[in-house]
C-alpha positions as CSV (number, residue, x, y, z in Angstrom):
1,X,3.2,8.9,8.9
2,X,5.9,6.1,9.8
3,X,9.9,6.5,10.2
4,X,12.1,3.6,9.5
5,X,12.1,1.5,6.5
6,X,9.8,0.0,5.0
7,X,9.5,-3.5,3.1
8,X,9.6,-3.6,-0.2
9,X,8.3,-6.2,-2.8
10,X,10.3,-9.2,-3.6
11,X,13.1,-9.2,-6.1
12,X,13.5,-12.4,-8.1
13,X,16.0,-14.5,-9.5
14,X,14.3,-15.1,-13.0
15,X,11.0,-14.9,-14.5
16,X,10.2,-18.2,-13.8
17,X,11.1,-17.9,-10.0
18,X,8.1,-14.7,-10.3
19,X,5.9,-16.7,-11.9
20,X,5.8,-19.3,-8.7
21,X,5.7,-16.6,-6.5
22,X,3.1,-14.9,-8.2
23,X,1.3,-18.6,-8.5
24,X,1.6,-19.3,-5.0
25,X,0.2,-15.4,-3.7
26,X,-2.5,-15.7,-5.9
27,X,-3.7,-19.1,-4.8
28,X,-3.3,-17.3,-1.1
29,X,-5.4,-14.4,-2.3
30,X,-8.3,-16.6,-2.8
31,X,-8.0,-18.4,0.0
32,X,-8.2,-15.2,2.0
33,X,-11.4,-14.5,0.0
34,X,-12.6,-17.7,0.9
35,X,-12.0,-17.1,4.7
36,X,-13.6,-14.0,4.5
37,X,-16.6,-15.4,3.1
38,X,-16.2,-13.6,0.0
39,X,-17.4,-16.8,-2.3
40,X,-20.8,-17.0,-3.9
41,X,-21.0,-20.5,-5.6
42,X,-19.1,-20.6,-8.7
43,X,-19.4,-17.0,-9.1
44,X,-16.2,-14.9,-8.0
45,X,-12.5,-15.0,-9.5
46,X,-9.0,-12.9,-9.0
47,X,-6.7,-13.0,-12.1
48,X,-2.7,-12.2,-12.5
49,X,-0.9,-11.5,-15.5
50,X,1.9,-13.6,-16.5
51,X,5.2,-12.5,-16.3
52,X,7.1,-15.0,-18.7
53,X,3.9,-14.3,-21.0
54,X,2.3,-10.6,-20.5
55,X,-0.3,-11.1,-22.8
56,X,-1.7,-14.5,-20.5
57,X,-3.4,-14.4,-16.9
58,X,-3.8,-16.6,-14.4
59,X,-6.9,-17.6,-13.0
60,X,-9.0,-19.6,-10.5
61,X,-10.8,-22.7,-11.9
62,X,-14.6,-22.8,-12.2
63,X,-16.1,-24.7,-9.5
64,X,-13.5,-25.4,-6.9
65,X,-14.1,-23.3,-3.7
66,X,-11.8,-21.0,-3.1
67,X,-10.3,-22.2,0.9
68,X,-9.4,-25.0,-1.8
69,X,-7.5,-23.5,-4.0
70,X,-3.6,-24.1,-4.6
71,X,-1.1,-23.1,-7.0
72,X,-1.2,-26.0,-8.8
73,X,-5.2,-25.2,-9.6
74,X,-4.6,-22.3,-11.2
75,X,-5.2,-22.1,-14.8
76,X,-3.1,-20.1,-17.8
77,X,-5.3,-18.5,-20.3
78,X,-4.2,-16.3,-23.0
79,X,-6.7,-13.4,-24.7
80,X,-8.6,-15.9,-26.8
81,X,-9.8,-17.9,-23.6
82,X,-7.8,-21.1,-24.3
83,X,-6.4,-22.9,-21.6
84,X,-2.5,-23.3,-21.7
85,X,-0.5,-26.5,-20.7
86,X,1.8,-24.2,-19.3
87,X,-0.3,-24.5,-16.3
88,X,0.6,-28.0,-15.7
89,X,-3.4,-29.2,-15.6
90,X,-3.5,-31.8,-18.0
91,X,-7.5,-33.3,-17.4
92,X,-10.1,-33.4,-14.5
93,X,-12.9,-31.9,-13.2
94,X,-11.3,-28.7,-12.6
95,X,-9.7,-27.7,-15.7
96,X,-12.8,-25.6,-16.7
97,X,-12.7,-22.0,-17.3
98,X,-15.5,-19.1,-16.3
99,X,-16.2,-17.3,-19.3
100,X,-17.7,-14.1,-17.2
101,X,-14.0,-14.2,-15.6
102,X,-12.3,-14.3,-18.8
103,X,-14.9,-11.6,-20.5
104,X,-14.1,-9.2,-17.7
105,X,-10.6,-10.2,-16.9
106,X,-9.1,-10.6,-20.2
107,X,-10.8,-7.1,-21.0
108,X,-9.1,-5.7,-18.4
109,X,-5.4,-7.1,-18.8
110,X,-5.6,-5.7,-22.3
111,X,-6.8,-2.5,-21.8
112,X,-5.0,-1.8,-18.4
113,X,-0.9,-2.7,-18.8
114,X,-0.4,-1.4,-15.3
115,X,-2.6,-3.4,-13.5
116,X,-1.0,-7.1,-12.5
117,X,-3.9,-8.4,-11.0
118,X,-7.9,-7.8,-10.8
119,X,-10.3,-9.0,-8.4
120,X,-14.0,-9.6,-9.1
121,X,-16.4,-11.4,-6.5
122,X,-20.3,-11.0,-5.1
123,X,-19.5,-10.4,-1.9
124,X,-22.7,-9.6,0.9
125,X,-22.1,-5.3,1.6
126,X,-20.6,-5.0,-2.1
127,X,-23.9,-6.7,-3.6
128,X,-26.0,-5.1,-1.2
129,X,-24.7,-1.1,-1.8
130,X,-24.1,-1.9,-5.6
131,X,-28.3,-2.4,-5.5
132,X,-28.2,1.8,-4.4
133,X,-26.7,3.0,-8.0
134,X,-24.0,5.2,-6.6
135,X,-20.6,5.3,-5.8
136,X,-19.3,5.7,-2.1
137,X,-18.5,9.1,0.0
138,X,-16.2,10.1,2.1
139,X,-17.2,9.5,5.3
140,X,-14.2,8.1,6.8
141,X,-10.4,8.5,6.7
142,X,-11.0,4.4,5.0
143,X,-13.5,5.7,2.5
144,X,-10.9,8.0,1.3
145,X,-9.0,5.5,-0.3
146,X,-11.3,5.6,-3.0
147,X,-11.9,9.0,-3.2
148,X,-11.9,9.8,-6.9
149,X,-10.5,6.8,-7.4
150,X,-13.8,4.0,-8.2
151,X,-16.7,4.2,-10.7
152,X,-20.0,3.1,-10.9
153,X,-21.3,0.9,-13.8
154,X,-24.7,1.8,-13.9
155,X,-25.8,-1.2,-15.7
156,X,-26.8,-4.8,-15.2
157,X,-27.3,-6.9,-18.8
158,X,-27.4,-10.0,-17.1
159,X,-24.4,-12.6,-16.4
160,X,-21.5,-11.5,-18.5
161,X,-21.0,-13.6,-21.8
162,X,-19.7,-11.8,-24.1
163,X,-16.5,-9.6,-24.8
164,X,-18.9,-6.4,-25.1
165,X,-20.0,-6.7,-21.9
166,X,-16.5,-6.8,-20.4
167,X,-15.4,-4.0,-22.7
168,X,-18.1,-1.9,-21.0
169,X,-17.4,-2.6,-17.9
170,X,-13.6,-2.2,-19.0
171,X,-14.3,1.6,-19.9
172,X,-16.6,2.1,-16.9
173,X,-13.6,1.6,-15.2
174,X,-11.1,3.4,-16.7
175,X,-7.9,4.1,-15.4
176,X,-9.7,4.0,-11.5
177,X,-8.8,1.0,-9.1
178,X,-12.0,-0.1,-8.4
179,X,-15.8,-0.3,-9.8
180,X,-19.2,-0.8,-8.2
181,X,-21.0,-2.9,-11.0
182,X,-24.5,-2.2,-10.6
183,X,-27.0,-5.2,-8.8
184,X,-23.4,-7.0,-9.4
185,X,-20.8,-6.9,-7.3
186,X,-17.7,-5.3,-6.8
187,X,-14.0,-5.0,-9.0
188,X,-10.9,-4.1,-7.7
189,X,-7.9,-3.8,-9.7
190,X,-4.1,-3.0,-9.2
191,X,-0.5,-3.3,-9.6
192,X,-0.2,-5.8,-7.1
193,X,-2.1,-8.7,-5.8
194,X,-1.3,-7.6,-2.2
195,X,-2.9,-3.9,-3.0
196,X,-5.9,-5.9,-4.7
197,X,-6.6,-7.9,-2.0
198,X,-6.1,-4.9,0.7
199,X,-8.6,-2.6,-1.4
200,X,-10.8,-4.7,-1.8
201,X,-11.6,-6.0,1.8
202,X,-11.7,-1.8,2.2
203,X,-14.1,-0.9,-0.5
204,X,-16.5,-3.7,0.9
205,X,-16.2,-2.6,4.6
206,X,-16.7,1.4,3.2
207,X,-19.8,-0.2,1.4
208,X,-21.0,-2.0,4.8
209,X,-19.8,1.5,6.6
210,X,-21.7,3.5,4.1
211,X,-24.7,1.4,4.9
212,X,-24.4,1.8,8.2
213,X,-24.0,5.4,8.3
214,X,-27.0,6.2,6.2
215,X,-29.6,4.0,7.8
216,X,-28.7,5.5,11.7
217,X,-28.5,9.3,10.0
218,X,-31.9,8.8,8.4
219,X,-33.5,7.0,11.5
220,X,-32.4,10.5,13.5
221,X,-33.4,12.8,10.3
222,X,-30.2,13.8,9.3
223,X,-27.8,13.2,6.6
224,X,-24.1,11.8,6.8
225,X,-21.4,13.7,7.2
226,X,-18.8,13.7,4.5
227,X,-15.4,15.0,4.8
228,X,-14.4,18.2,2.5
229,X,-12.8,17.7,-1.0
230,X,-9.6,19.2,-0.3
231,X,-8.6,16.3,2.6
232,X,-10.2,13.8,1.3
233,X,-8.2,13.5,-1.4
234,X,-5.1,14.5,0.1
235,X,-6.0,11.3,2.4
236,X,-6.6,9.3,-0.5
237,X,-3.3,10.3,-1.8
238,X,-1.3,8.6,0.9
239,X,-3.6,5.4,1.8
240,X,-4.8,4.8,-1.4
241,X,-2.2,4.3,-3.5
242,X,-0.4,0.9,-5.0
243,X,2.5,1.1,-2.5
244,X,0.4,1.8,0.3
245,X,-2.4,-1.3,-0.8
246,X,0.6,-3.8,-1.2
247,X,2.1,-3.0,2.4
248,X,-0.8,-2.8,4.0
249,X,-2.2,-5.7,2.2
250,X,1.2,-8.2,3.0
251,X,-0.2,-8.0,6.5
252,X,-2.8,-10.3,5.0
253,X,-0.6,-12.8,4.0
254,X,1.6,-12.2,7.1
255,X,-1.5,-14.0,8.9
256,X,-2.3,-16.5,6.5
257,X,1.3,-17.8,6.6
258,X,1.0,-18.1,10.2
259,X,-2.4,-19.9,10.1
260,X,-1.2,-22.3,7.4
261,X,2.4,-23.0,8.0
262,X,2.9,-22.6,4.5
263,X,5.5,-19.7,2.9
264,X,6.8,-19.3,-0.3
265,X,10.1,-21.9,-1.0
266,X,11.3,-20.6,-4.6
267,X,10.7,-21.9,-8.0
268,X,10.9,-25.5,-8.2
């Protein structure tokens, strides 16, 4: 598709350089969600796993908004949802943990070694094509990103509490990148928190595409048009996999860097 050379992830000093880095993009990735209007109250979170401890994730508070959000918010929670001091919040109102994020998270991270970081939020065409109970087709060259490649889980039991719930929703998933959770929401994750973010700005424009398409085909008495097996995942091959999500998806934080004036300066 492209000559030339193209940029690669970072390569860090020491684990502890990784972990602000990885600190620092995460607190960006929900601030891009925030911009994009992708927050719902307190409902909504985006997780990375620790690199100095692989068994802990980090995580957005409960109940600060997300344009809000800085590295220093961020809290560490290992598997048995206890906050760490590792994350340097000692007290205030902020140091407060959403259990449906750590039931679904935490499920995740366990199951899923290959995924760094997982996205979860009720965004408006998301919510709105997860009511449908089906899974997306390929009626664009974007939709193909997730051909083969998402589930649906065709079950709502209510706000999730409990590790069962998050182990369902865990297996619904499988080894996929992404899930439409049923009169939910939508889940996205990956080996990155560039590709995460990048997929999952797509799979909610292909639900609002979807959406789209289907009400103008019925209102003419026809049926979308979806593109054939073969090339559609031969598409999805080369613009939906990890290395394609995080390039395409540093061009988000490209912008936000611009915006805010604000880059990455190492580990303090």
């Amino acid at each position: 598709m492209t000559s030339g050379k193209r940029p690669t992830p970072p390569v860090f000093t020491s684990k502890l350089e990784e972990r602000e880095f990885l600190k620092f993009r995460l607190a960006q990735a929900l601030r891009i969600f925030g911009n994009r209007g992708y927050d719902e109250g307190v409902a909504g979170h985006i997780t990375v796993r620790d690199p100095i401890r692989p068994d802990c994730f980090w995580v957005n508070p409960f109940g600060l908004h997300f344009k809000l959000i800085q590295p220093s918010d961020l809290l560490l929670v290992d598997h048995k949802g206890a906050i760490l001091e590792e994350s340097g919040q000692k007290d205030g109102p902020f140091r407060l943990l959403n259990t449906a994020a750590f039931m679904i998270h935490s499920a995740i991270h366990t199951a899923r070694p290959d995924v760094l970081c997982a996205a979860h939020s009720h965004s408006t065409y998301g919510k709105a094509f997860a009511a449908l109970g089906r899974t997306l087709d390929p009626i664009s060259q974007d939709a193909c990103r997730f051909y083969n490649d998402h589930v649906l889980y065709e079950q709502y039991n209510g706000i999730v509490l409990d590790e069962a719930e998050g182990a369902a929703i865990t297996a619904a998933l499988g080894n996929k990148k992404a899930a439409i959770l049923q009169n939910h929401g939508l889940l996205v994750a990956t080996a990155s928190i560039e590709a995460t973010v990048h997929f999952y700005i797509c799979l909610e424009r292909a639900c609002e595409v979807q959406l789209l398409a289907d009400t103008a085909a019925a209102a003419h008495g026809i049926k979308t048009v979806s593109i054939n097996a073969a090339q559609a995942a031969d598409t999805g091959n080369m613009i939906g996999s990890d290395g394609s999500g995080w390039f395409a998806g540093s061009m988000q934080f490209m912008l936000l860097e611009r915006e805010e004036g604000v880059t990455f300066q190492g580990a303090a």
